[in-house]
C-alpha positions in Angstrom: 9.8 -9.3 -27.7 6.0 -9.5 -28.4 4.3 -7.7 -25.3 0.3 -7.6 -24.7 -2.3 -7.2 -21.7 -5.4 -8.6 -21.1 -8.2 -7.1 -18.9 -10.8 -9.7 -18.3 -13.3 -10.3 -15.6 -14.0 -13.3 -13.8 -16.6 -15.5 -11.2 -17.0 -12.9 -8.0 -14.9 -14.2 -5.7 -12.6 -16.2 -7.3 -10.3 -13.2 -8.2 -7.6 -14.2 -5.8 -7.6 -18.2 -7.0 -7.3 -16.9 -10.6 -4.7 -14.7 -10.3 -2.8 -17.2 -8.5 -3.6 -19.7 -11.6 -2.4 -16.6 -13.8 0.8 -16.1 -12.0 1.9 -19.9 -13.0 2.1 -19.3 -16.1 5.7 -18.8 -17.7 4.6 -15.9 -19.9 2.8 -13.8 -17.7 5.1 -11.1 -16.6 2.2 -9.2 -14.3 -1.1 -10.1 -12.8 -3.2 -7.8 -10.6 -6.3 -7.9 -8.9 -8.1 -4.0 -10.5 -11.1 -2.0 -9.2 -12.9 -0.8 -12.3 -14.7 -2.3 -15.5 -12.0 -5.0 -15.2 -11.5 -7.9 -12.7 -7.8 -8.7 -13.2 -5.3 -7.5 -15.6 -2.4 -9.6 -17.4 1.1 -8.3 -19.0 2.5 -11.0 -21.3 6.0 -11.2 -22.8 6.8 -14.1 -25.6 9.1 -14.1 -28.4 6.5 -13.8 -30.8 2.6 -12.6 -31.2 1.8 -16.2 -32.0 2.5 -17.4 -28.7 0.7 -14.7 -27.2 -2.4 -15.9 -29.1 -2.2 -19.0 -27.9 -1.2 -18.2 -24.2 -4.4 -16.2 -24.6 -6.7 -18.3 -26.6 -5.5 -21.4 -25.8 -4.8 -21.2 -22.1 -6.3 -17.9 -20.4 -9.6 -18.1 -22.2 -10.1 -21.3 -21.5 -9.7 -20.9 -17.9 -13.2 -21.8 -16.3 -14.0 -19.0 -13.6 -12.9 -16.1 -16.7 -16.1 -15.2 -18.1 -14.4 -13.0 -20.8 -10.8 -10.9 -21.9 -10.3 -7.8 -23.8 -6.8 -8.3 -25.1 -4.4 -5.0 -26.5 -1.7 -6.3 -28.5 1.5 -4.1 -27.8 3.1 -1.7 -31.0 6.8 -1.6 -31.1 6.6 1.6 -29.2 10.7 2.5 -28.2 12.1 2.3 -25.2 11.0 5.9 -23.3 11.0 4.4 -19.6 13.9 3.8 -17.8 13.4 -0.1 -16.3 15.9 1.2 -13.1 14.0 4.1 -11.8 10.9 1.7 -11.7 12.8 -1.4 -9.8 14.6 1.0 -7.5 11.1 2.8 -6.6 9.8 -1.1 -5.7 12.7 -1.9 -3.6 12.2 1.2 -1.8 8.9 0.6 -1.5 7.5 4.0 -1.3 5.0 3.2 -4.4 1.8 2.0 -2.1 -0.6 3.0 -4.9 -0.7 2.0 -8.5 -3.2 1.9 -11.6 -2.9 1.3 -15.3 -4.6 3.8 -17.5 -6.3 2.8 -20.9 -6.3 5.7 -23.3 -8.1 6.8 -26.6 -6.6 9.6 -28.1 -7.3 11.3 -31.2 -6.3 9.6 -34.7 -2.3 9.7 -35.2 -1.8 11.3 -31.7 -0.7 7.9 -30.2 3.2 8.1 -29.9 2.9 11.8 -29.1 0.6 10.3 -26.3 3.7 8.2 -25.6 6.0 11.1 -25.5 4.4 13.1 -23.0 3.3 10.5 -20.6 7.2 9.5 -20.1 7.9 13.1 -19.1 5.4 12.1 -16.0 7.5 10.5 -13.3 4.9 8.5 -11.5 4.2 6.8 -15.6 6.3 3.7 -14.6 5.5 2.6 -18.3 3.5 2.8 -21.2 2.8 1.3 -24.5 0.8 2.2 -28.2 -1.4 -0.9 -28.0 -3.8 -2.2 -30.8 -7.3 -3.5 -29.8 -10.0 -1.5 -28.2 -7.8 1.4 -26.8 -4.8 3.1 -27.9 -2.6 3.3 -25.2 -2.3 2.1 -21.9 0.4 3.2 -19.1 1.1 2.3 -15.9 1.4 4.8 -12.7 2.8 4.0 -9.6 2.4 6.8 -6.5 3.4 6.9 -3.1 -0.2 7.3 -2.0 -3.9 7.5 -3.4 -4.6 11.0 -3.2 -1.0 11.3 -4.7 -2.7 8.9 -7.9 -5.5 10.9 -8.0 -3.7 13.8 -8.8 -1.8 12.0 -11.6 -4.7 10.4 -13.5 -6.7 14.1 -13.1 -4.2 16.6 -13.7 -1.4 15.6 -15.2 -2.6 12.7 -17.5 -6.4 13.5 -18.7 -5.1 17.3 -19.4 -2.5 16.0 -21.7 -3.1 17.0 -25.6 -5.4 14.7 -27.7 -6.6 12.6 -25.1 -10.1 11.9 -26.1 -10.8 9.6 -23.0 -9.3 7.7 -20.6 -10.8 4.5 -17.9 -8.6 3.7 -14.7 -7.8 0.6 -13.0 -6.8 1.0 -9.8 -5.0 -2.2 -8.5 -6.3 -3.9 -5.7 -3.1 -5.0 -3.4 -5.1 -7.3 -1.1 -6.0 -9.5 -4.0 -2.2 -10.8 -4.6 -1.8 -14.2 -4.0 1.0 -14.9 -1.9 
């Protein structure tokens, strides 16, 4: 399964009417609403990387309030996150605050990356991407300050991260 996100920013306003147009489309597996140098962030899932270029180019970027995407192509980066802990913790509800994290680490240092942020409970997932960053994970907490803590202390202190930019979803902009 070919797996990629795009971060792209949009018309001011419109964030909640093009996340709804996102959410319509069969490949899109994720959609949120971000605070940060991103409007809205995408996860797509096709068979193949061909399909995600033309989802992209041929749908997303032609989309007319989108002024432009930044898309990182998933590597086959291993199963490390367990899929049950991460619905069970939805269904409970109890994770109120969540971000995804964009990474550069040092050359090389991108599965050990990998490695460590799936000893982090609140990583809910995470991926070696190609494109403008390196990795990218995705943290869910019970509450901001609790969020905080994760990004600061537990993620940027990690080994060979070089930096690191945070987008914090934005739950009011879901589209019912």
């Amino acid at each position: 399964m070919a797996k990629a996100y795009v971060m792209m920013n949009c018309d001011l306003g419109s964030e909640k009417e093009v996340i709804a147009s996102l959410k319509k489309i069969d490949s899109v597996k994720e959609v949120h609403g971000t605070l940060g140098l991103y409007d809205i962030i995408v996860q797509i899932e096709t068979e193949t990387e061909e399909k995600i270029q033309k989802v992209v180019t041929g749908v997303i970027r032609k989309m007319p309030k989108i002024h432009s995407t930044v898309t990182l192509t998933r590597s086959e980066s291993g199963e490390l996150f367990q899929t049950s802990e991460k619905l069970i913790g939805m269904m409970l509800g109890k994770n109120e605050s969540q971000a995804y994290v964009v990474i550069h680490c040092d050359k090389g240092e991108e599965f050990p990356t990998l490695k460590n942020l799936s000893h982090i409970p609140e990583v809910k997932e995470a991926d070696v991407v190609f494109g403008f960053y390196d990795v990218i994970c995705k943290i869910e907490a019970p509450d901001d300050k609790t969020l905080e803590n994760i990004i600061t202390k537990a993620i940027r202190s990690l080994p060979h991260i070089k930096s690191s930019m945070t987008l914090t979803i934005i739950n009011e902009q879901e589209a019912e």
